[in-house]
Steps between C-alpha positions, in 0.01 A plus 500: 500500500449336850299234340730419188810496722278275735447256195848470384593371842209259497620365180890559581427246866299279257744425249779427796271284652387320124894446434585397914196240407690386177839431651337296801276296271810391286743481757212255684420338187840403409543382872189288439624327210851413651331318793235295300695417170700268605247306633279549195797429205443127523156579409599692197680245365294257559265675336675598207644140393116358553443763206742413321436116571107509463541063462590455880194430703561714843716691710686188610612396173613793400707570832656135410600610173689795619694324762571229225668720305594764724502404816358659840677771379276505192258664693655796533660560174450878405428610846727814470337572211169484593566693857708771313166572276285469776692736715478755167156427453423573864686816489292660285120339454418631854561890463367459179157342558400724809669804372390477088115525527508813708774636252241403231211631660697875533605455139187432373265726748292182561365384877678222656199378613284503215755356247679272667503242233592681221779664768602149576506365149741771419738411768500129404584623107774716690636266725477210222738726236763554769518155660492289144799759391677420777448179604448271189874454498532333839156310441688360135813399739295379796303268276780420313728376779183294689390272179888460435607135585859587564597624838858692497501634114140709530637827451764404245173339296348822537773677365542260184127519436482899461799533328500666176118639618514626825258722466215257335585264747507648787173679442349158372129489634453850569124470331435206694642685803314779423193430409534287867603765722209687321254314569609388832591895654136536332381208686653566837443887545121463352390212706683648796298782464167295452539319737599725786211711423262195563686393811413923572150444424446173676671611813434844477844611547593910452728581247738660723526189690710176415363126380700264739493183652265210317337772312841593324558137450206451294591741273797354447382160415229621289794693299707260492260251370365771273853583347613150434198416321524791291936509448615163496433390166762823382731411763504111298552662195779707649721205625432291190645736297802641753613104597838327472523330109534201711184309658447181665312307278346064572768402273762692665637917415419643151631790375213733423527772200399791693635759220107475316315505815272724566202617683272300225717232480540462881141511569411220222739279683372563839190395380581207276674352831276555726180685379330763680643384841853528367519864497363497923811222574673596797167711674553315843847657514398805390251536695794415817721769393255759343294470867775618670639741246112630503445537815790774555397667205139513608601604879754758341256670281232547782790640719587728240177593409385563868854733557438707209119550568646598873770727307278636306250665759 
């Protein structure tokens, strides 16, 4: 009796200190993103119109064809947007992808240890079902409003295009988006885990104790680098198929029939305007933002990880 009444407790304290863990993570992830988005927004839409404008030759160009059209101000169309899905995303990936493999692992009866992988690919399935639910309408409206050419009628746009079919619409992509987030969750918590176990190896750093410093840093470039390579031809796709009917074309703006596009379509005219290379357009930004973005999720998952071990004992 002594013993099962000592067990409850055990798991009773760890469960309070699993869920104290899951409200600090997303209270410091959304705090994260609210500092570094605005900086990184210009990025995004950058980004985004060099996808949507594969013709333009480099960064520059492209920033001169938003602030021809838009203005400075161009560069931070959609910004609430973006930081309101951010803020949502942040609020929940966090709790989810420390606190889902050990739920998995109990569920299952399998080892943490031993099947990390297949406990990690389960969590990026997991975490890719809730996000593209939830966030593929504000990615449809974020794209929307940065590869718009207008400046004061975005929303109103918005609001014309959907109507009649809000729901098709506003979920427009979701495969695209899906199959991204998919493969880039799969990406990021697999490498992560590769490549912190190397960095273990190489170093010969305990378990119980933290990668920091230079060592931490590596991982993150390597995942970073790794993840790009991997996601960014799906993340083309995506905002080919989510963009403004509107694009800025040599001869001036053409309307584009988006109502037929779709993932096949989109990828046979990514290629047919720029090849293989057009569906990597934009990496140098990407690899800006997602750096940063990368780096707290990479820092924030060996936190976690190293507080539950600690929890845990």
């Amino acid at each position: 009796m002594a013993t099962q009444s000592s067990t409850s407790t055990t798991k009773v304290s760890t469960n309070k200190s699993s869920l104290k863990l899951a409200a600090m993570s997303s209270l410091i992830g959304m705090g994260g993103t609210l500092a570094v988005y605005p900086i990184l927004h210009p990025f995004d839409v950058l980004k985004a119109n060099w996808q949507t404008n594969p013709h333009l030759k480099n960064e520059l160009a492209v920033g001169r064809m938003i602030k021809s059209t838009k203005g400075v101000a161009g560069f931070y169309s959609g910004i609430l947007t973006n930081c309101t899905k951010q803020v949502c995303k942040s609020s929940y990936r966090y709790p989810l992808i420390s606190g889902l493999p050990r739920f998995y692992s109990q569920l299952f009866g399998l080892d943490i240890e031993k099947h990390k992988y297949k406990l990690k690919m389960l969590t990026s399935l997991s975490v890719t079902s809730v996000e593209a639910s939830v966030i593929t309408p504000f990615e449809r409206l974020q794209v929307f409003i940065m590869t718009s050419q207008n400046t004061k009628s975005n929303y109103s746009d918005f609001l014309k295009e959907i109507k009649g079919n809000a729901r098709k619409e506003l979920f427009k992509g979701f495969s695209p988006y899906f199959a991204r987030q998919i493969v880039a969750w799969t990406t990021l918590l697999l490498s992560d885990t590769f490549y912190k176990n190397k960095v273990r190896q190489f170093w010969d750093i305990p378990k119980d104790q933290m990668i920091t410093g230079y060592k931490l840093l590596l991982c993150t470039m390597s995942v970073t680098v790794t993840t790009i390579i991997i996601a960014m031809p799906f993340d083309n796709i995506k905002t080919y198929i989510q963009k403004n009917s509107k694009e800025m074309r040599p001869e001036g703006h053409k309307e584009v029939d988006k109502a037929k596009v779709g993932i096949r379509k989109a990828v046979s005219r990514i290629y047919n305007k720029g090849g293989l290379l057009g569906f990597f357009v934009g990496w140098r930004l990407k690899m800006c933002t997602y750096f940063i973005t990368s780096s707290l999720a990479v820092t924030m998952i060996e936190w976690l990880d190293n507080l539950h071990n600690k929890a845990e004992k």
